[in-house]
C-alpha positions, 0 to 999 in steps of 0.5 A: 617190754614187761612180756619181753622180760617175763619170758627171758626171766622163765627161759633163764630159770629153765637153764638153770634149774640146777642152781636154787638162786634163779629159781628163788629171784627169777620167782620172786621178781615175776611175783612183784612184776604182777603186783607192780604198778609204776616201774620203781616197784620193780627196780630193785628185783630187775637188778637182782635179776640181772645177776642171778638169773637172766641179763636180758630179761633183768635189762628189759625189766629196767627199760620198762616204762610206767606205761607198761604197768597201767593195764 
């Protein structure tokens, strides 16, 4: 789910390169997805991800378990 949501993160900065807000959250949600070690340390990026960046990639985010962050 976290690689899931990563890539749809990258895809919707893509597309809207020509907006600054998916390039700004879409950046800083993957910053503290690196440094994320259970899944309350993201949620609040995940949810603004939803709304500027990407729905797919900001849902997979949520779903994520604290599984996903031990490696």
């Amino acid at each position: 789910m976290k690689t899931a949501g990563k890539v749809f993160i990258i895809i919707g900065m893509i597309v809207g390169f020509w907006m600054i807000l998916p390039l700004i959250f879409g950046g800083i949600t993957l910053s503290k997805l690196k440094t994320a070690t259970c899944a309350e340390d993201i949620k609040v990026w995940a949810i603004v991800d939803i709304f500027f960046c990407s729905l797919l990639g900001g849902i997979l985010l949520l779903c994520c378990k604290d599984e996903d962050f031990a490696s």
